[in-house]
N, C-alpha and C positions, 0 to 999 in steps of 0.2 A: 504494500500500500504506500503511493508516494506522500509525501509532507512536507509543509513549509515548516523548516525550522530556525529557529533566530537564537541565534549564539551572540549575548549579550555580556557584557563588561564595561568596565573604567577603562581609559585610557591605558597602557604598558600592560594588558592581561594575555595578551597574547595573539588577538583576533585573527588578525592577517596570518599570523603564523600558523595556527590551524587552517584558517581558509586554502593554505596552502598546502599543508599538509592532507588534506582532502580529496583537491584536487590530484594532487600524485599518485595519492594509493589509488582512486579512479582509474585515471590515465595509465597503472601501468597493470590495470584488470581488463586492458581494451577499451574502457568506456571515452568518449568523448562529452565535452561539457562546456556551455559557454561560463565566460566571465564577468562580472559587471561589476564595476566600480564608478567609484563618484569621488573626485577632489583628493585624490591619493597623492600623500608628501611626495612619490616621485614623479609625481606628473601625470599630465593627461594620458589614459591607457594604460595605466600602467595596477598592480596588486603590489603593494612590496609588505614588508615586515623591517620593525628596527634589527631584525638579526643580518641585515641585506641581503635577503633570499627575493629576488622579483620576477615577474613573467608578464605578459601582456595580457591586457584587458581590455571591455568593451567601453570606453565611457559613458555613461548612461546619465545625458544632459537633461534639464528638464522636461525636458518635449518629446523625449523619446518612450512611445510605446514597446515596453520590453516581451509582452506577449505577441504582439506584432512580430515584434524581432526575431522571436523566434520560430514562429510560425514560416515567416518566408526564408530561414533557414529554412526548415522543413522543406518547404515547397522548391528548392533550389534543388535538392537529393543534399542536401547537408543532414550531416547525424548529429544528434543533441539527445545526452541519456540523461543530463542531471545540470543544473543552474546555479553557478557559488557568486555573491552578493555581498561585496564589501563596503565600507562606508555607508551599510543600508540606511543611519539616520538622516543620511542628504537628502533621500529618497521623497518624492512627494505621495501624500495616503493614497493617491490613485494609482502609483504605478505598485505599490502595497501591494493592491487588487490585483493587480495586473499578472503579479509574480504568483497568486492566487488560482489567478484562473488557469495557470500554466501547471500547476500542480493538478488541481481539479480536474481541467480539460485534456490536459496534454500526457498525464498521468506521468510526469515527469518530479522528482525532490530537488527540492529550490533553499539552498544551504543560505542563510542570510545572518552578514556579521556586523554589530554597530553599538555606537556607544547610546546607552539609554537616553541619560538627562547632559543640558548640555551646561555651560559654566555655571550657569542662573539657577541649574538644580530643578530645571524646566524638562518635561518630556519633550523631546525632538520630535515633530510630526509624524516622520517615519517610524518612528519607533514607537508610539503610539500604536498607528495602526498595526504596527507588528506583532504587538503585546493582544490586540484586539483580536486579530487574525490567526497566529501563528498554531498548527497544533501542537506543538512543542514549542518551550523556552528554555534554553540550557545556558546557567552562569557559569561562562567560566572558572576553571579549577585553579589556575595559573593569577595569588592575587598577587594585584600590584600593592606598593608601598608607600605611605606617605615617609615622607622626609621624618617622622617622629620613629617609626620602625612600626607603626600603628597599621591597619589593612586599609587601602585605600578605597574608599566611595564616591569620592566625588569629584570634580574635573575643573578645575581651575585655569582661567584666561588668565594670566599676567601681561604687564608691560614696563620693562626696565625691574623686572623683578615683583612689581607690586600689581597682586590681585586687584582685576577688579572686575564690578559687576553688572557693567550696563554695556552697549553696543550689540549688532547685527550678531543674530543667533549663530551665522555661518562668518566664520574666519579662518581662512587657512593657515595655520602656522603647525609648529611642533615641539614635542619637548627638551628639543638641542637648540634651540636659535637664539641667536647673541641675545644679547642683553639690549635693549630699545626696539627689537621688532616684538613681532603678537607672540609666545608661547604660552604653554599650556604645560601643567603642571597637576598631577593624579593627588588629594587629600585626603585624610580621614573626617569625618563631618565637624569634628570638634574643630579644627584647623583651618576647612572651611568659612566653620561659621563667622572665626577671627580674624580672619582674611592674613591667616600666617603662612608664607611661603617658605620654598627652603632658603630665600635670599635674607626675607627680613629676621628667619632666625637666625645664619648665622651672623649677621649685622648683631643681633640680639647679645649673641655669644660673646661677641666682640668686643662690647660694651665692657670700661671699667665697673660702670656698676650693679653688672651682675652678678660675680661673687669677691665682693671686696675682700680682699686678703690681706692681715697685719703686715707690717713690716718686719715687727720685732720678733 
């Protein structure tokens, strides 16, 4: 029986990495599969993983019908046994459907990976509908780490080091980029909620007067 399933996490859990490990074990049982990504740190087309394992993908811009897509594969004599789904939060709730009805109709499993909520602690539209749709939800095994050693929940936008929490839901950055561009940084809610990053802590650290020591 095929299914949509949505392989959800924080940021550094692993997603792409599995998505890609997915596709291999596929790929080397004979099967064929498209790929679809959206706003991937290596670029347009592209699935990568922070371990730098990549392979090429479909970009899947906003206006693109992915049921479609696949359908006139089909109709081409292209083979398509199974459908992997990165960055599924970019996704708009209709193409959700879409990846739906590709399971449904097409009786094909449509593996779909993405971050839940996004800085603001907001469900991403995609991911919404995923949680809505999906008949499976599997959190990742692999947690990530806040900068405390704590498990990390929740996804933090920075800029020059300091969280914050207003602007466009969608901004491309990551969590290696200098210091003054946008990155993005994995918290534990307590951390979060203080808008403590790893910069402002060790600034923190730094401080004489965090643990004053006699001289004598």
């Amino acid at each position: 029986m095929s299914e949509l399933v949505f392989f959800s996490g924080t940021m550094d859990c692993g997603k792409s990495t599995l998505a890609l490990q997915i596709g291999h074990n596929r790929s080397a049982r004979g099967l064929q599969g498209v790929i679809f990504t959206r706003d991937d740190r290596a670029g347009e087309g592209k699935l990568s993983s922070r371990l730098g394992l990549v392979t090429e993908a479909v970009e899947a811009d906003e206006n693109m019908d992915l049921y479609a897509y696949i359908v006139a594969q089909l109709s081409k004599g292209g083979r398509v046994d199974y459908v992997i789904v990165d960055e599924a939060q970019f996704l708009a709730p209709d193409q959700i459907d879409q990846l739906a009805r590709v399971v449904d109709d097409l009786e094909m499993d449509v593996f779909a990976f993405g971050i839940t909520t996004d800085f603001r602690t907001r469900l991403f539209p995609g991911s919404q509908r995923l949680v809505e749709l999906a008949d499976r939800i599997e959190q990742l095994q692999v947690e990530a780490l806040c900068w405390c050693g704590a498990r990390a929940t929740h996804n933090a936008r920075t800029v020059d080091g300091e969280m914050v929490v207003e602007g466009a839901q969608v901004v491309v950055g990551d969590v290696n980029r200098p210091a003054g561009e946008v990155g993005y940084e994995v918290l534990c809610r307590r951390h979060h909620r203080r808008r403590a990053t790893a910069a402002s802590a060790r600034a923190g650290a730094l401080s004489p007067d965090v643990l004053p020591v006699s001289s004598a």
